[in-house]
N, C-alpha and C positions, 0 to 999 in steps of 0.2 A: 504494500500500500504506500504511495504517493504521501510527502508530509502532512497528515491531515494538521487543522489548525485547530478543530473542536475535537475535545476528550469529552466522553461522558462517563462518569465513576461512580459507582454504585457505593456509598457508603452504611455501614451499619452505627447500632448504639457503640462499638467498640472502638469507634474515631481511625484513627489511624496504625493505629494497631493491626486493623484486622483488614487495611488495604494492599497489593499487590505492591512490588517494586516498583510494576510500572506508571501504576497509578499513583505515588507517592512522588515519583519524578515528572508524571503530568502536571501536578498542584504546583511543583516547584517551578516547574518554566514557564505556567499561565500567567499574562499580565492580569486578567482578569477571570475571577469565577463564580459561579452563581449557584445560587442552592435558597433552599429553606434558611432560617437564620439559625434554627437547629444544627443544621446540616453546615452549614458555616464557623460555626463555635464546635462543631467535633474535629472539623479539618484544621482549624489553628492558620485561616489566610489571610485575619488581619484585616488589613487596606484595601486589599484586593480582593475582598471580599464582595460581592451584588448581592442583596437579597430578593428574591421572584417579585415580580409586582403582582397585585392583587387585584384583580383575576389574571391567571396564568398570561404571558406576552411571548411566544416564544421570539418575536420579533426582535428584542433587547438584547439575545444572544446572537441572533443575525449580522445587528448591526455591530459586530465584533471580529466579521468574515474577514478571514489573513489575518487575523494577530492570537497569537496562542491563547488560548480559552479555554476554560472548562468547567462543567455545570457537575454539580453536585444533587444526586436524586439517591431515596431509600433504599436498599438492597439492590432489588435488578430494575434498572429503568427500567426496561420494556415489558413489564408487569405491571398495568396501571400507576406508572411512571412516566415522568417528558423524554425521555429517547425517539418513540417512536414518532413524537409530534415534530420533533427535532429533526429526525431523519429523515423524513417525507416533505421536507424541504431542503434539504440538501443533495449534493452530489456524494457517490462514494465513497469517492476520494475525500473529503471533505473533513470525515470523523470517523472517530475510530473510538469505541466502549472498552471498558473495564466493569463487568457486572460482576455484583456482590449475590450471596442468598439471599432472596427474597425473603418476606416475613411468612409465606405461606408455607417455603423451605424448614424454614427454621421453625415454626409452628409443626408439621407434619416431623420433625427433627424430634421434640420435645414428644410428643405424643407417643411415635412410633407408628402411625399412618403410614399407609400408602399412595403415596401424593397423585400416581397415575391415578386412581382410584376415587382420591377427594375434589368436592366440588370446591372450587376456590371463586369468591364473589368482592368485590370492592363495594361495600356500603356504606363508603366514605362519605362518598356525594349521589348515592341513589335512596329510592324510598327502598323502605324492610320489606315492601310486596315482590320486589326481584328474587325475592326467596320462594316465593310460591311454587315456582314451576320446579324446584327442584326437592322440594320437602314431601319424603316418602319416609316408610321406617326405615330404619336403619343407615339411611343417609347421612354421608360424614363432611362436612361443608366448614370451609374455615374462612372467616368472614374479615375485610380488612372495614375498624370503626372508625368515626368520625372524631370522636373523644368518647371519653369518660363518662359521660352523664347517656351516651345512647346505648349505652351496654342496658343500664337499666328497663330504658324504652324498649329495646328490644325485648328482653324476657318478658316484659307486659307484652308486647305485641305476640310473641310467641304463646304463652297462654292460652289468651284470648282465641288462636287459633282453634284453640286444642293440640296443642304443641311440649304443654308445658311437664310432662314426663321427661324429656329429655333433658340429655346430659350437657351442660354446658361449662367450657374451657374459657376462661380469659388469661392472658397472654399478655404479660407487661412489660413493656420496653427490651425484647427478645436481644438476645444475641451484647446486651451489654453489662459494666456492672449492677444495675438497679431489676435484673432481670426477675419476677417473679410469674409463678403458673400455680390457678388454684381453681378445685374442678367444684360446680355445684348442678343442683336440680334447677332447671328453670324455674319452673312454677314457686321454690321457693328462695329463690335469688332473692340477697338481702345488704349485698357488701357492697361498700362503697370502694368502687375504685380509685386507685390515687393518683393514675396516671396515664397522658392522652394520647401515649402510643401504645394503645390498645388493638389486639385481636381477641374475634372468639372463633373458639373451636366447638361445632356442633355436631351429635350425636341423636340425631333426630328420632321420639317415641312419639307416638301420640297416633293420632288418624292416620288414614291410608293417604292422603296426599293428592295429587288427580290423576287421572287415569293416563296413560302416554298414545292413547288409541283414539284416533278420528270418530268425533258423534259424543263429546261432553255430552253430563243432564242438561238440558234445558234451563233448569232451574237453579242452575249452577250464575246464569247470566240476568243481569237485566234487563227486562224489556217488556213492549205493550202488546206482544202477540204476535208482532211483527221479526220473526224469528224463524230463520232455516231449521226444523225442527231435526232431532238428531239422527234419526237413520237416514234421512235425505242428507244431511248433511255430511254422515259418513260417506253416503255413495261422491257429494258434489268432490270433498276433497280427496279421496281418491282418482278422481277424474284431472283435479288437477294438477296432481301429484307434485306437491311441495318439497321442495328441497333446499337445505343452508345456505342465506345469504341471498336467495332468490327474491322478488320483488313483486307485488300481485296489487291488482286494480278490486277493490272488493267495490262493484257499482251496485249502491240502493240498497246500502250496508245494512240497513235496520238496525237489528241490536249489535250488529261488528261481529257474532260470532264467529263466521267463515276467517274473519280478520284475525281473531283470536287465537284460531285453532292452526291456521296459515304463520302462525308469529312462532307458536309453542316449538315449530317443526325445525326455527331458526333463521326463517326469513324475515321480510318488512314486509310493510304490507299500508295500501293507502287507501279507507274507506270514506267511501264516495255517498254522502245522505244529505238531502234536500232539508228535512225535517229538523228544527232546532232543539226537539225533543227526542227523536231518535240519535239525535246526533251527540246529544248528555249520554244518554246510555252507552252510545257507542265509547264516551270515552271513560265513562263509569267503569266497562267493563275491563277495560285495555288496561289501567290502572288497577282494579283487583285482578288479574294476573298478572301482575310484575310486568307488563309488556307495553306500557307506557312511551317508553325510547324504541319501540319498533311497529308501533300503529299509526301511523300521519291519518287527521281528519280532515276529511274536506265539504262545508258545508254546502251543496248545489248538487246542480244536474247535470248528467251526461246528457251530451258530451262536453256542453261550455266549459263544466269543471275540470277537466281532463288537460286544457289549453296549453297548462305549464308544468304539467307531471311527464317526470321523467317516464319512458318506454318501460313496459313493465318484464316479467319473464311469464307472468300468468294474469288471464282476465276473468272474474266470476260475475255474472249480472245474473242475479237475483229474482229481477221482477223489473214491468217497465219496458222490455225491449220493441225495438220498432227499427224499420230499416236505416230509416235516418241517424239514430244509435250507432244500429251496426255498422254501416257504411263510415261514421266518422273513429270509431274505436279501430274498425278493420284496417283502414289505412293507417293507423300510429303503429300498428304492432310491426315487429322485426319476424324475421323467417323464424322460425321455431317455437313463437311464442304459444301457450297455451292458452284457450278458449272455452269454458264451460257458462253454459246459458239456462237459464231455469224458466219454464212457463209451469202457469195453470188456468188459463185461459186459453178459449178456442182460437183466439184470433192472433194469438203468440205462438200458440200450438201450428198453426198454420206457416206462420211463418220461417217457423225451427224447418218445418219442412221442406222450403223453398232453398234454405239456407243451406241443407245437406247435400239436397239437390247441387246447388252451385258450386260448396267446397269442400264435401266430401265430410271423414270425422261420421260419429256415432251418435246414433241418435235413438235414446231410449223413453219408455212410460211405465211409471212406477207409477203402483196402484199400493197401499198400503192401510191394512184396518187395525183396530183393536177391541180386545176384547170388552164389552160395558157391560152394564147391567139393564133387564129388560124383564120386567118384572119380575114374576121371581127366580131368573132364571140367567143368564147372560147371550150376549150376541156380539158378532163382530159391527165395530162402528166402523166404517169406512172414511179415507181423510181424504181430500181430492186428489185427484191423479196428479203428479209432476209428469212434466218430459222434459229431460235433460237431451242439450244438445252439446257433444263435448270435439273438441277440431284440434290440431296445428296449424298453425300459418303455412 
C-alpha cells in the first residue's frame, strides 16, 4: 500500500497499552487526531488532539487529506464505528486501519459465547424494538448501550415483553482497568450501574418470539381490516420471493404488513398509502417490529407517488390496479424485477387476464373458507376469491 495519510486505530479501555506497534507509531507521526474525548485522554495526544463534533462530521477529517492523521474509534471501527463512513469516501490508497476487539469480542471473550452464533445489535442510537425480530428462546444477543440509565429501560422494556425470565449480563468498561461483569434476572434487575461504557449480554426466556415463516397473525399488526390476510399473504410473499438487501414497492400498503414481513426477510421496503390513517398504522407497525430504519412511507397514489422512488427489485399492488397503474409502474421497473398483483374484483380480475395474456408470468385464484359456527353445528365461511397475478420483467 501507497503512503496512506489516514490511520484508523481501534483503541480499547486499556489506552495504549493494549495498541499495536504500528499503531502507536501512527499516533506519533499524526499532526493531527480525532476520536471521542475519551478516546483522546487514553491515547495521551495532547495538542493534537480533535474531539468529533457533534453530530458525527466525517468531513473534519477530510479536510486533513495529505497531512498525516488519525482518528481514534472503540475497539474495531468497522463494527458500528466511523471506519466504514470514512472509507467510503476515500481512495484505497488513502488509509490504512489498525482494528482493536471489539466490545462484542471481548463481551462473547468474558462469557465464553460463540460469537458466530451471537446476535450482536448496536442500541446505542436505535429504539429497544430492533430486538424484536431477533428474540426467541434461547437466543444469545449482546447489545452495545447508550449509557447507564438505558440498561434499566431496557429490563423494563424486556419485561413488559414477556421477556423478563431471562438472563441478563452487563459488561463494564470491558477490556480495561475498571472492568466489571455481573449476571442478573431481568424481570428483577435492580442495580445501578456506574458506568456508560456499558454492554448487555442476553440470554433470552420468556415467549416464543415471532414466527420466521411468511403469513404472521393478523393480529399481530395494526389495522382497520384493511389487511392482506395471512394465508394470502403467505402465498403473495412467496410469489415474491424476498431476498437480503433487496428493495420492494409495497402499493396500497394498508396496514404495511406485506412491508413488514418483506423487511423481516432483510430487505427495505417503501409503502405506498393514500390514507393518513392507514398510513399511522403502517408506520405503527414498522416501529413495533424493530423495522423502523427499513420501511420508507409514502403518503399518495400510484403512480404520482412512485415519481422519485428509486427502481425497486420487487413490486406488490394490493388493491386498486388499473392499466394506467400498470402501464406507468411497468415502464420504471429494470429486466428482472418482480411483479405480484392482487384482485378481488371482477373488473381487476379481468384485467390480470389481459395482462398474462401480454406478458406472460402466472396467474392464479384462490378460493379460501373457514370453519364458523351455524347453529348448532358449524360450516365453512367462504372469504372472496383473490387472483394473484405474479410476472418478471
Amino acid at each position: 500500500m501507497a503512503d496512506p495519510w489516514l490511520t484508523i486505530i481501534g483503541i480499547g479501555e486499556d489506552g495504549l497499552a493494549g495498541l499495536s506497534e504500528a499503531s502507536r507509531k501512527a499516533l506519533a507521526d499524526a499532526e493531527t487526531v480525532f476520536g471521542g474525548e475519551r478516546h483522546l485522554a487514553l491515547a495521551g495526544v495532547g495538542s493534537r488532539g480533535r474531539a468529533w463534533p457533534v453530530p458525527f462530521d466525517a468531513g473534519v477529517v477530510l479536510s486533513c487529506r495529505d497531512r498525516p492523521t488519525a482518528v481514534l474509534a472503540s475497539g474495531d471501527p468497522f463494527w458500528h464505528g466511523a471506519g466504514a463512513v470514512l472509507a467510503e469516501r476515500l481512495g484505497s490508497d488513502e488509509w490504512i486501519a489498525h482494528p482493536g476487539p471489539s466490545t462484542f469480542s471481548l463481551a462473547a471473550a468474558r462469557l465464553g459465547w460463540r460469537l458466530e452464533t451471537t446476535i450482536c445489535i448496536g442500541l446505542h442510537a436505535a429504539p429497544f424494538e430492533r430486538l424484536v425480530p431477533h428474540l426467541a428462546r434461547d437466543a444469545r444477543i449482546i447489545c452495545l448501550m447508550r449509557d447507564a440509565t438505558a440498561v434499566d429501560a431496557l429490563a423494563k422494556w424486556l419485561t413488559d415483553r414477556g421477556w423478563g425470565a431471562s438472563l441478563m449480563w452487563t459488561l463494564e468498561a470491558l477490556g480495561g482497568p475498571q472492568e466489571y461483569t455481573d449476571q442478573h434476572r431481568v424481570d428483577l434487575f435492580a442495580e445501578e450501574v456506574t458506568s456508560n461504557l456499558v454492554a448487555v449480554a442476553l440470554w433470552a426466556r420468556g415467549t416464543q418470539g415471532i414466527p420466521r415463516s411468511s403469513g404472521l397473525p393478523d393480529d399481530l399488526f395494526a389495522h382497520d381490516g384493511q389487511i392482506t390476510k395471512r394465508p394470502v399473504r403467505a402465498l403473495a410473499l412467496s410469489a415474491l420471493a424476498p431476498r437480503p438487501g433487496e428493495g420492494l414497492w409495497d402499493i396500497g400498503a394498508g396496514s404495511g404488513s406485506i412491508s413488514v414481513e418483506w423487511a423481516l426477510c432483510g430487505g427495505t421496503a417503501t409503502a405506498i398509502e393514500a390514507r393518513e390513517d392507514r398510513v399511522a398504522n403502517i408506520s405503527k407497525n414498522a416501529a413495533a417490529f424493530g423495522l423502523a430504519h427499513r420501511i420508507s412511507v409514502v403518503t399518495g397514489k400510484a403512480p404520482e407517488a412512485l415519481a422519485t422512488l428509486e427502481a425497486p427489485d420487487a413490486v406488490f399492488i394490493g388493491g386498486g390496479l388499473d392499466r394506467a397503474m400498470f402501464d406507468a409502474v411497468w415502464s420504471r421497473l429494470a429486466p428482472g424485477t418482480r411483479l405480484v398483483a392482487h384482485s378481488i374484483t371482477l373488473e381487476t380480475e379481468a384485467l390480470l387476464g389481459e395482462l398474462e395474456q401480454g406478458h406472460g408470468g402466472q396467474l392464479m385464484r384462490v378460493e379460501i373458507a373457514h370453519s364458523a359456527p351455524l347453529g348448532r353445528y358449524r360450516s365453512w365461511e367462504a372469504a372472496r376469491p383473490v387472483v394473484q397475478w405474479s410476472v418478471t420483467r
